[in-house]
Structure formats: C-alpha cells, structure tokens
C-alpha positions in Angstrom: 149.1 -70.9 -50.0 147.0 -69.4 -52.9 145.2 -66.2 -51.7 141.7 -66.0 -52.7 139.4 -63.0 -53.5 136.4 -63.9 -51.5 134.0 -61.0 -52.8 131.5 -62.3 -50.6 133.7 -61.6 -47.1 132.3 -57.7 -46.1 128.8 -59.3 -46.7 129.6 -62.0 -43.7 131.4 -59.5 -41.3 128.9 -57.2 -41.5 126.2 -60.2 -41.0 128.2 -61.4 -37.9 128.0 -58.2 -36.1 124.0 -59.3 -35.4 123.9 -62.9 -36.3 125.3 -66.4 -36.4 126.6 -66.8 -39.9 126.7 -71.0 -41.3 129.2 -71.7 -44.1 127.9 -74.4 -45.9 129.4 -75.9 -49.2 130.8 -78.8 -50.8 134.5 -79.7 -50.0 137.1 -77.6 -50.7 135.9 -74.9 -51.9 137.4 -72.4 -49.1 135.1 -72.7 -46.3 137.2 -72.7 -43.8 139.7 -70.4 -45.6 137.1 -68.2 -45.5 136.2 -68.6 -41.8 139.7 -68.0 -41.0 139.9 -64.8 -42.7 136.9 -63.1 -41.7 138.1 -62.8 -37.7 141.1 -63.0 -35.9 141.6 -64.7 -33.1 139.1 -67.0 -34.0 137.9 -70.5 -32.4 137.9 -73.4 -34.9 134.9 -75.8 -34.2 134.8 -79.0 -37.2 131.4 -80.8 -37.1 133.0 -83.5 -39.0 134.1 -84.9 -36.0 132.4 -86.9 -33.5 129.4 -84.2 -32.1 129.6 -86.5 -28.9 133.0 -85.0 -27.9 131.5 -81.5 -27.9 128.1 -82.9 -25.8 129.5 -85.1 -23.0 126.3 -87.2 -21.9 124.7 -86.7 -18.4 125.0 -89.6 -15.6 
C-alpha cells in the first residue's frame, strides 16, 4: 500500500482531543486511510451501510 503524506493529520489529532472530527470527501481520496492513521486502536463505523443496523427500532 502507497503511503500518503496527509499534511493535514496533526491539525485533526489535535482537533479530536476536544471535538468530534467528520471526514467528508468524495471517494477515494483517503478518508478512511486517514482515519486509520490518526488513532490506534480505533473503531471503524461506515455510514454506507444500512443506518438501521446501527439503530435497532423500539417494539
């Protein structure tokens, strides 16, 4: 895998430290790359999938 230079990366860690960070782009541009990089161990959440399956409806 091609290692990128994300110049932008200290910008978002030291952002995260206070706030909740959205990477938003078109596709594959290294948004998740990105993501990937910035913390380790990290949870991976895609909201191209179906947002039911992360909000179960109440009875």
């Amino acid at each position: 895998m091609k290692e990128r230079d994300f110049s932008i990366q200290e910008s978002i860690k030291n952002d995260l430290k206070s706030k909740i960070v959205l990477l938003s782009g078109p596709r594959q541009v290294g948004k998740t790359t990105l993501s990937k990089n910035l913390i380790t161990p990290y949870e991976y959440i895609n909201f191209d999938t179906n947002i039911i399956e992360f909000f179960p409806t109440q009875n």
